[in-house]
MARMIVEX-36817 format. One record per residue (C-alpha): z, y, x. Coordinates in steps of 0.02 Angstrom, whole numbers. Layout:
+--------+--------+--------+
|     up |  north |   east |
+--------+--------+--------+
|      Z |      Y |      X |
...
+--------+--------+--------+
END
This chain:
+--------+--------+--------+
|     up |  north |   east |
+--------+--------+--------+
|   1082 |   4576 |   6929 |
|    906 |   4634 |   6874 |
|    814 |   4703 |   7004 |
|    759 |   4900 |   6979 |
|    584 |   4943 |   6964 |
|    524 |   5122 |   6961 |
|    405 |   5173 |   6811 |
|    263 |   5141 |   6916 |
|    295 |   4963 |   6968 |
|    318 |   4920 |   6767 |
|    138 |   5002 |   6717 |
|     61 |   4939 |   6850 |
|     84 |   4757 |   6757 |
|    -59 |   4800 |   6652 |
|   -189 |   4854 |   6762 |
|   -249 |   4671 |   6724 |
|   -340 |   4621 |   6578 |
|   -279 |   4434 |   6565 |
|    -87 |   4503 |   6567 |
|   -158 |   4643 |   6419 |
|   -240 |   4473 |   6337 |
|    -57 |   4391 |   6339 |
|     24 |   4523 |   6261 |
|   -114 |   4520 |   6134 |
|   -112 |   4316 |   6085 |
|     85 |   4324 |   6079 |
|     68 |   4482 |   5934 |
|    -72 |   4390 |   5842 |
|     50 |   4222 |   5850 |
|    199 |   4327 |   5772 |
|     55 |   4392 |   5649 |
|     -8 |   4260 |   5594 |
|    156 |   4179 |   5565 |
|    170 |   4094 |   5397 |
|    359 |   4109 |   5373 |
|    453 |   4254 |   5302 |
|    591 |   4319 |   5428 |
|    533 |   4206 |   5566 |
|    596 |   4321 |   5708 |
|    504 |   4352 |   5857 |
|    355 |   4240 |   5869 |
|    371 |   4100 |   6042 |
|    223 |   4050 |   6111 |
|    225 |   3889 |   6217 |
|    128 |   3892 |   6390 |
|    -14 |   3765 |   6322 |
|    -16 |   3882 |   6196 |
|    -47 |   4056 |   6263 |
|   -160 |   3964 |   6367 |
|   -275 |   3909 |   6232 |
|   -283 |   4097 |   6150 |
|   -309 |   4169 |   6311 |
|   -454 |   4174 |   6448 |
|   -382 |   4142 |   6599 |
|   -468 |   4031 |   6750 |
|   -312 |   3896 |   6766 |
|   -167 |   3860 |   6736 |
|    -90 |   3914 |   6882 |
|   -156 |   4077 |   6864 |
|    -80 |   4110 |   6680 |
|     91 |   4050 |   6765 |
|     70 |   4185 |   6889 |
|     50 |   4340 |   6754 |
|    169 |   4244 |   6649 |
|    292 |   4264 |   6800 |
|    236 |   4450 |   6799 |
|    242 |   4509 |   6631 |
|    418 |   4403 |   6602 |
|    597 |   4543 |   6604 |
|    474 |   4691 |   6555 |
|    348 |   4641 |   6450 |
|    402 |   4452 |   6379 |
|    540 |   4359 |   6353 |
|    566 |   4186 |   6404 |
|    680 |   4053 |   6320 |
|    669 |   3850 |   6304 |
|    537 |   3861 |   6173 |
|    428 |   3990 |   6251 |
|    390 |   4175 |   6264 |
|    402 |   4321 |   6144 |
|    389 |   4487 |   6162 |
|    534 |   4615 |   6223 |
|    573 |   4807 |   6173 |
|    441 |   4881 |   6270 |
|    311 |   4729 |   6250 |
|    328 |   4741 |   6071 |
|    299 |   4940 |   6107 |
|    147 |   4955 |   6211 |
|     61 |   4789 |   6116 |
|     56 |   4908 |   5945 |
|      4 |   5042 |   6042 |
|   -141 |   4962 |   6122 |
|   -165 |   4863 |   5941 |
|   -182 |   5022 |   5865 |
|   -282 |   5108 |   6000 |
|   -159 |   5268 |   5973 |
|   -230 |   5305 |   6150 |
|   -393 |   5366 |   6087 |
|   -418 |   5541 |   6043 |
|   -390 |   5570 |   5873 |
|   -535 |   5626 |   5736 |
|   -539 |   5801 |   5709 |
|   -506 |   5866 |   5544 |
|   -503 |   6019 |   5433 |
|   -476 |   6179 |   5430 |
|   -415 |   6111 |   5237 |
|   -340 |   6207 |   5097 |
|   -152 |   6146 |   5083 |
|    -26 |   6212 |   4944 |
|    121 |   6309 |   4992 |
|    168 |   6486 |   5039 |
|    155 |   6565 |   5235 |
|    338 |   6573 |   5264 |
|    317 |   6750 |   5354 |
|    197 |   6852 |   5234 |
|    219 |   6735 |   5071 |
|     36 |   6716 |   5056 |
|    -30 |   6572 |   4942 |
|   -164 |   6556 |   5106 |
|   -131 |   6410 |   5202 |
|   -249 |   6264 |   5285 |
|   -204 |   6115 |   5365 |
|   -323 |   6044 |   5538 |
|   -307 |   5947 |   5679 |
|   -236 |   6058 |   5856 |
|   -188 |   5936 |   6010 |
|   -134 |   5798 |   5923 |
|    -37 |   5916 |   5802 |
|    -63 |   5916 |   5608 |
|    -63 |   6113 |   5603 |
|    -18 |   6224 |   5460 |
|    -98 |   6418 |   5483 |
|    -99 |   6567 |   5364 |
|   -266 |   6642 |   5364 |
|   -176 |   6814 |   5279 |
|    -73 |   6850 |   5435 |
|   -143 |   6721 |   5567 |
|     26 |   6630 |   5606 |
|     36 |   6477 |   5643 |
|    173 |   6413 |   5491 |
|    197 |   6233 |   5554 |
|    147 |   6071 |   5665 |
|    175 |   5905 |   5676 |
|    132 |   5756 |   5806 |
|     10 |   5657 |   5729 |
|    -63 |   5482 |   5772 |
|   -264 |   5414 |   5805 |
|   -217 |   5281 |   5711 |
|   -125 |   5408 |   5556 |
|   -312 |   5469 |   5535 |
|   -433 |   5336 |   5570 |
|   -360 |   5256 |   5412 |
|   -345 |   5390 |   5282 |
|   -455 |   5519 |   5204 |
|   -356 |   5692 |   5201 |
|   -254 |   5672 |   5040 |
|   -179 |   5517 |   5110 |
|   -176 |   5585 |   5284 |
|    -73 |   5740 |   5199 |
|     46 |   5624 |   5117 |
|     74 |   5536 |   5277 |
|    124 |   5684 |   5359 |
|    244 |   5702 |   5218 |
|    329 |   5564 |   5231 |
|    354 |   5556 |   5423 |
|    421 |   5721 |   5433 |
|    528 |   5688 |   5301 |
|    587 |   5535 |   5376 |
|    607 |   5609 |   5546 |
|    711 |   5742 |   5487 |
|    847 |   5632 |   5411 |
|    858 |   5535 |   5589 |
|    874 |   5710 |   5664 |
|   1001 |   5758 |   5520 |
|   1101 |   5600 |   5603 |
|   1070 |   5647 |   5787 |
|    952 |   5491 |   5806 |
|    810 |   5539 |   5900 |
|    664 |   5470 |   5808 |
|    545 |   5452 |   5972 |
|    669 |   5336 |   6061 |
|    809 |   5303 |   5959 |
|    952 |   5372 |   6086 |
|   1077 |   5534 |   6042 |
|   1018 |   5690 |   6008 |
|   1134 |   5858 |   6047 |
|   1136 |   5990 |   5929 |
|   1150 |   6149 |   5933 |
|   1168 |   6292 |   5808 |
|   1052 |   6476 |   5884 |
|   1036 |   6643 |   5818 |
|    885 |   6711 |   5813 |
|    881 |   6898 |   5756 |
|    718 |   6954 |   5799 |
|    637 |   6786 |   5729 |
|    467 |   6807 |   5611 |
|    564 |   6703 |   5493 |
|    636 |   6803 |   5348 |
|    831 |   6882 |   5329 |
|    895 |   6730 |   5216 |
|    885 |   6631 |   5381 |
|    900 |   6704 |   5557 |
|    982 |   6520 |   5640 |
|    884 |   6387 |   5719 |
|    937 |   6197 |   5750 |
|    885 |   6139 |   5913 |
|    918 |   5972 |   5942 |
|    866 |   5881 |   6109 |
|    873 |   5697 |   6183 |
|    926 |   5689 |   6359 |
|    839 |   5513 |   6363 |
|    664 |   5552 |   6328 |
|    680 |   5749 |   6319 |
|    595 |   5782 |   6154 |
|    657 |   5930 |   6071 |
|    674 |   5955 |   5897 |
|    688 |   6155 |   5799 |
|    725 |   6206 |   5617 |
|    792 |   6336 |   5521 |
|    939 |   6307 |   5473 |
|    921 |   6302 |   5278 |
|    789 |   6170 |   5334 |
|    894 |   6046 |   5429 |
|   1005 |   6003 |   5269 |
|    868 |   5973 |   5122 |
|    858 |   5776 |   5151 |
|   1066 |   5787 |   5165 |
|   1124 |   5671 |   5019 |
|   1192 |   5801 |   4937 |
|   1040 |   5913 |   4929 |
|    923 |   5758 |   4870 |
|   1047 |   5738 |   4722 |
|   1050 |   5900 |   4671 |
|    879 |   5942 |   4678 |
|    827 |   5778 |   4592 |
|    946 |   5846 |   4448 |
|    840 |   5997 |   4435 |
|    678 |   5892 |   4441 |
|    626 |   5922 |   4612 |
|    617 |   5747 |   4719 |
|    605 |   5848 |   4911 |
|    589 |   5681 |   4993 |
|    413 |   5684 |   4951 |
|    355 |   5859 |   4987 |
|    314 |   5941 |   5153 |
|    421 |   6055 |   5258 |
|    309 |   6200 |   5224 |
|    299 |   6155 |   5031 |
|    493 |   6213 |   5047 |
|    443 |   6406 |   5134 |
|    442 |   6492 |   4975 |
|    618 |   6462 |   4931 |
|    679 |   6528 |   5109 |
|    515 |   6682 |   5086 |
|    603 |   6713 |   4914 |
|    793 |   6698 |   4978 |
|    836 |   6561 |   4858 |
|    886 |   6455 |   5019 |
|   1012 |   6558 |   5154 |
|   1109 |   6536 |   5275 |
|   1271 |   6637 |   5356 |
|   1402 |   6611 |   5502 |
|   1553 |   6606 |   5408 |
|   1680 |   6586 |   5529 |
|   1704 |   6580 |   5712 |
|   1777 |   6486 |   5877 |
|   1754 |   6363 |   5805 |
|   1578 |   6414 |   5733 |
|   1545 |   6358 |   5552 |
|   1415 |   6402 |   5450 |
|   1361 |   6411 |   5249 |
|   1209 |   6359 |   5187 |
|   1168 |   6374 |   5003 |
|   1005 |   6308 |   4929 |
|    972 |   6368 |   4746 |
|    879 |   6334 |   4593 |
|    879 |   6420 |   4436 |
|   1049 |   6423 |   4376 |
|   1112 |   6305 |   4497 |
|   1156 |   6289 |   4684 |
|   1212 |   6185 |   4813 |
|   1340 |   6240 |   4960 |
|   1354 |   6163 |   5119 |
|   1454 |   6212 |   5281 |
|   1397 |   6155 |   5436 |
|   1496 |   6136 |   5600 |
|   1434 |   6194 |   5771 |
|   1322 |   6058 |   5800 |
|   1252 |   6076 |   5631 |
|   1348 |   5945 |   5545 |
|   1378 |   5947 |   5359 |
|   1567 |   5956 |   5359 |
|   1582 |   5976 |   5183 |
|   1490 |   6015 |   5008 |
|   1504 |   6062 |   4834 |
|   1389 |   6122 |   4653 |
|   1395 |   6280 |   4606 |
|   1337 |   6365 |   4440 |
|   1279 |   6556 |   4418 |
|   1384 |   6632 |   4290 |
|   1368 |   6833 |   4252 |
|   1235 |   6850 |   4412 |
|   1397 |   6770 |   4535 |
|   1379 |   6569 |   4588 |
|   1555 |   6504 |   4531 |
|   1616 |   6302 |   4565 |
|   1558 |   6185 |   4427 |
+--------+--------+--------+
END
């Protein structure tokens, strides 16, 4: 059985600079790697030895010894890194435990989702990305954001970044895979009457991981535009949303072209329909804010009919 260590014991393995160093020469091995698909990269003794400083051998065997069933893995043909070696390697590789570069206040497109105000600017708040309207002084959005995401970009490419993740987190959400650690998230479905947001969506999806405890909120209306069937439909009517920000989707909620309705109770189920032009899509959620069923619609004589 694999003896229990409390968090403490496990970071305490790095409060040595050799055992940081061996992390280090086994990432730059699997880097430097000339093969396609390789796998993890293995790293002999003699080897890490030669890449690291380290007074003697029997020294490296001793951190070896330390950092192996956390940090490395050992096999017949040497050590590679495990789950959380492979973890806290890129994050000292990166140095994504610096403070971040501030940035901004910059001009951003998109509408405040509360006053519909073409006024918003994008900056740098605690390690968020942070959308504000300067009409009504709201804060419209935020987003965790990396040293790393803005030491390497200039703020169009810093934007798009933002973009993307979001838009990729949201799908794992859609899925209940928490995108910080990867275990199950819970949903559930909230009403929230007195909410800032507008009337064409009073529900909130809260979804939570009981493994790391990062919590996850969205309108409703939100939580189902990278569904499958809301990508195909809106790249029918010209509008790819898999590359366009959350708040770049406020004014169809601000407008009510996106709403959202409890349709039926114990068991809860709600509606969701997201428009454009002459068209719409309708999907009806479950509880735990599962699509449990969709379908195109068409506007005929100002009423959406089936198509």
């Amino acid at each position: 059985m694999t003896e229990e260590r409390s968090a403490t014991d496990i970071f305490r393995l790095l409060a040595d600079d050799t055992r940081v160093d061996i992390l280090r020469a086994v990432a730059v091995a699997q880097y430097e790697l000339d093969e396609v698909g390789a796998g993890a990269a293995e790293l002999t003794f003699s080897e890490i030895y030669e890449h690291v400083d380290v007074e003697n051998t029997s020294k490296l065997s001793y951190h070896l010894g330390e950092l192996t069933g956390t940090y490395l893995r050992k096999s017949d043909d040497g050590y590679s890194l495990s789950h959380a070696g492979e973890r806290i390697v890129r994050f000292i590789l990166s140095e994504n435990y610096e403070q971040p570069e501030s940035f901004g206040p910059e001009p951003i497109d998109g509408i405040c989702v509360f006053c519909g105000a073409d006024a918003l600017e994008a900056s740098l708040s605690h390690q968020f990305f942070r959308i504000d309207c300067t009409a009504c002084e709201q804060q419209v959005t935020g987003h965790p954001i990396t040293p790393a995401q803005i030491k390497t970009r200039d703020v169009d490419t810093l934007i798009q970044s933002v973009k993307l993740r979001t838009a990729e987190n949201a799908r794992q959400i859609r899925r209940g895979m928490c995108p910080e650690c990867g275990s199950h998230l819970s949903a559930d479905v909230i009403e929230v009457p007195e909410s800032a947001l507008p009337d064409a969506d009073s529900f909130v999806v809260t979804s939570t991981c009981e493994e790391c405890l990062r919590e996850y909120n969205s309108p409703l209306t939100y939580s189902v535009v990278y569904h499958p069937a809301s990508i195909a439909f809106h790249w029918d009517c010209g509008v790819d949303v898999t590359r366009r920000g959350i708040w770049e989707f406020h004014e169809y909620v601000y407008e009510g072209n996106w709403t959202s309705e409890q349709i039926a109770s114990d068991p809860d189920e709600y509606e969701v329909v997201l428009r454009h032009g002459n068209d719409a899509v309708r999907l009806y959620l479950d509880s735990t804010a599962t699509v449990i069923e969709t379908e195109r619609v068409r506007r005929e004589s100002g009423e959406f009919q089936r198509s």
